[in-house]
N, C-alpha and C positions, 0 to 999 in steps of 0.2 A: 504494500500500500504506500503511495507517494505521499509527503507530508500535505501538498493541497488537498487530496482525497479526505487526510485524519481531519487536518483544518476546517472542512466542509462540514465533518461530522460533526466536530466540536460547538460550532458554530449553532447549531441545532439544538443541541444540549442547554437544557436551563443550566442557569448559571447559581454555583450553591451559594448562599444566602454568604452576606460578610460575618456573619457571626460565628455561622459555623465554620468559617474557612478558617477565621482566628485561633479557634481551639482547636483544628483539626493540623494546625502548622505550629501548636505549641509542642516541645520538645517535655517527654514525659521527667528526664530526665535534669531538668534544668531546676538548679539550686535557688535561680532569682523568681522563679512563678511559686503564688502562697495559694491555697483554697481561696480567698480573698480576691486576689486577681480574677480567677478565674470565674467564682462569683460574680465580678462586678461586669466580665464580658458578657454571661448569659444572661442579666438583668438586661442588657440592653435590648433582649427579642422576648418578649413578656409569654407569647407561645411557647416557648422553646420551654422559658423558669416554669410555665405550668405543666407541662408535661413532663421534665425533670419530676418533681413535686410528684404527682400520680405513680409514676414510677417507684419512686422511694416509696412511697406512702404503700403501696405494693403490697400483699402475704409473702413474698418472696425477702421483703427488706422491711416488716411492719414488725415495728418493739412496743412497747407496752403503751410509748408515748406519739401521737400524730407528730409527723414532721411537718412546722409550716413554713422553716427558713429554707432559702436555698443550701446556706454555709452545713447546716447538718444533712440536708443532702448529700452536697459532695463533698462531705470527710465522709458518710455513709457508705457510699458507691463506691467513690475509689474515683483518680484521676479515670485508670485505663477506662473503667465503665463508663465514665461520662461523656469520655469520645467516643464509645459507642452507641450512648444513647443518644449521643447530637447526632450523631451521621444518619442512625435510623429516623428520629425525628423530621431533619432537616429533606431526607431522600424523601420521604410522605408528601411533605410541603412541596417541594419542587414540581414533583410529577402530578399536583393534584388534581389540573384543568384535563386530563388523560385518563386519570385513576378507574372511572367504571368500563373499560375498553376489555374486550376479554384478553388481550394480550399482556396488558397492566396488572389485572387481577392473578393470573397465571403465572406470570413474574412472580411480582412478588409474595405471593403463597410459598414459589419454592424455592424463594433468596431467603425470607425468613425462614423456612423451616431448615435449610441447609445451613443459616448461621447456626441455629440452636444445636442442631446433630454435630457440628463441626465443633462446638464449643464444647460438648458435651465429650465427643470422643479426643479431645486436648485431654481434658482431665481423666478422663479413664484410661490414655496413655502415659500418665506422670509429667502434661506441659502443664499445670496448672499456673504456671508464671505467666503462661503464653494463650491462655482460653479466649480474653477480649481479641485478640489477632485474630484468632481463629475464628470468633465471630464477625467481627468484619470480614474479613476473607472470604468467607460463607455467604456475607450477605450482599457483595460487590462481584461474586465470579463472575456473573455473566453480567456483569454491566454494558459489555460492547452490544449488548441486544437493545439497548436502551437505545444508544448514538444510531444504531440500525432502523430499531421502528420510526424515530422523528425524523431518518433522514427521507424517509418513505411509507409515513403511517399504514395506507391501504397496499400498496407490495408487499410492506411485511408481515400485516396482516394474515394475507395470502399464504403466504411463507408459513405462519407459524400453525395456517393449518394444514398446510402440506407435513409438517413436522409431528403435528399427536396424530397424525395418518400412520405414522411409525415405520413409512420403505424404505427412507433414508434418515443418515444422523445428519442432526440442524447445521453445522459445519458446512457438509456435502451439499445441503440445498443453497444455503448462505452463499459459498463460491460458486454454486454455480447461476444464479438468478442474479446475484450482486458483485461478484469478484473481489470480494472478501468474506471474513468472518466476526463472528462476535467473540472471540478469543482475542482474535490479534487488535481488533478494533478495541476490545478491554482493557488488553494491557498498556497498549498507548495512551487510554484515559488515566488510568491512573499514577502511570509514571509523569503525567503530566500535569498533573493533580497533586503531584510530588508524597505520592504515598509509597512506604518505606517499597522494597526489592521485594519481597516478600510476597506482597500482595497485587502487585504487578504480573508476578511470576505466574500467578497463583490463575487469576484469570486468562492469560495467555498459553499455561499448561495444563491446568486442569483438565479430568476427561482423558489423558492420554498416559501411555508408560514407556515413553520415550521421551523423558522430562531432563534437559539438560543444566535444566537451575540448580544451583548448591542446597538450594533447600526442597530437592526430591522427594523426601521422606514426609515432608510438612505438608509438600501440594495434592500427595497420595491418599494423606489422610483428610483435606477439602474433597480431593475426586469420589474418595468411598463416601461422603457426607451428601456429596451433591448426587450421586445415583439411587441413593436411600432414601432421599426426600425426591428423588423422582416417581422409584419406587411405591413409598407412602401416599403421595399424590394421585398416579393412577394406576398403580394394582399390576405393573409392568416393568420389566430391563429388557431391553435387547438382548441379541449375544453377548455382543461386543464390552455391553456395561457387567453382564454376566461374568466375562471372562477377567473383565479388571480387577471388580471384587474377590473373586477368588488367586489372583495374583498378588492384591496389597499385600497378604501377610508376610510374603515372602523378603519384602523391603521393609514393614514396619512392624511394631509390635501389637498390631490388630488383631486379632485372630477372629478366626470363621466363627467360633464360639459368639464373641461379638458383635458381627456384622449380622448374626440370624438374630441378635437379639435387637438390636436395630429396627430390623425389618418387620419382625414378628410383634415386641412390645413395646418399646420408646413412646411410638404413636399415642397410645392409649396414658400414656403416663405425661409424656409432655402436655396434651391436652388439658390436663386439670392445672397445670402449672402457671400461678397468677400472671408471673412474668409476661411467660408466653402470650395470655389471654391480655392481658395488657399491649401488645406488642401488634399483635394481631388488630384491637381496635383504632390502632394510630394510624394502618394502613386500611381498616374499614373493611377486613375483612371476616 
């Protein structure tokens, strides 16, 4: 893809809110930002503090006492959580004038449920340092389908019913109706989005086992995430997603054991989970 081509795309793309850009470009790392700073950023999108708020206020994060500041929110949450609840927030707001379109709906059903599996099998692997990654990761793979639909609402449309047709993988139809993909179209957003290598990688290799990025292991365990909420969704894998599943163990410490439990009960458990059910009504679904 030519940088005019990406540009073209980009161009299409709502643009994320300046609020969320601010905390999403804060280093988690850095000794000079207090809970206070970053307090005073999300006061400035009064949507944003009130859905923080709900969130916390949450069964997932609810103690004895209602949160009504933001500051015991986010010592509550945690830095990493709060960039992942701006970005989920902030993605809702963006896409809203779109949001009842059945390719919006379909999205994001299974960007969120692949964050939450993805986040979920972090810690069931022992990254629990690295789970909010993992749910962003989860919930941005397929972002290139986003730059895809607006850069052709009713083509891709088309597309994405040519795709739960199930002849071909979306890839295969992508290059061949558009002469690209929503991989490669992904991972250009996000590196240009200046989001870390990681999750760039992540949406550009997902889906495949011929993964040349340093962190193979990390994007294998997004690809098992993102086939199991395919999975979950409509009652199906290809071969192809068949044959991956039962290859990840062999690279990471997933085991089949696992991935049937995945398949079989997650579903039924994540469902009652406030978080989730919170999560779920910010996209309206």
């Amino acid at each position: 893809m030519t940088s005019s081509e990406f540009e073209s795309h980009m161009k299409k793309l709502p643009v994320i809110p300046h609020v969320a850009a601010k905390i999403i470009s804060m280093a988690e790392d850095n000794e000079f930002v207090s809970f206070k700073d970053l307090e005073e950023i999300i006061m400035l999108d009064p949507l944003l503090s009130s859905r923080i708020l709900k969130v916390a206020n949450s069964a997932m994060y609810a103690r004895q006492k209602e949160i009504t500041n933001l500051q015991s929110a986010i010592i509550l949450l945690g830095f990493k959580t709060i960039k992942s609840m701006v970005m989920l927030i902030s993605a809702s707001n963006m896409f809203s004038e779109v949001s009842k379109t059945r390719f919006y709906r379909f999205f994001w059903q299974h960007s969120l449920l692949t964050a939450f599996i993805a986040k979920d099998i972090a810690m069931t692997v022992g990254l629990k340092s690295q789970i909010d990654e993992f749910f962003l990761a989860g919930l941005f793979h397929d972002i290139g389908q986003v730059a895809l639909f607006h850069s052709d609402p009713e083509a891709y449309s088309n597309l994405y019913e040519q795709v739960h047709a199930g002849k071909e993988r979306t890839i295969e139809i992508e290059r061949r109706i558009l002469g690209t993909d929503h991989k490669e179209v992904g991972g250009e957003i996000l590196s240009y989005w200046n989001f870390p290598v990681f999750f760039s990688d992540s949406a550009r290799e997902h889906g495949s086992l011929n993964i040349i990025s340093p962190h193979k292991s990390m994007i294998l365990l997004i690809t098992a995430a993102d086939i199991i909420s395919t999975y979950l969704l409509s009652g199906k894998n290809s071969n192809y997603q068949k044959q991956i599943l039962e290859t990840i163990p062999k690279y990471t410490t997933l085991t089949l054991e696992k991935l049937s439990y995945y398949q079989e009960e997650y579903m039924s458990i994540l469902e009652k989970a406030p978080l989730f059910i919170e999560c779920r009504s910010i996209f309206q679904l």
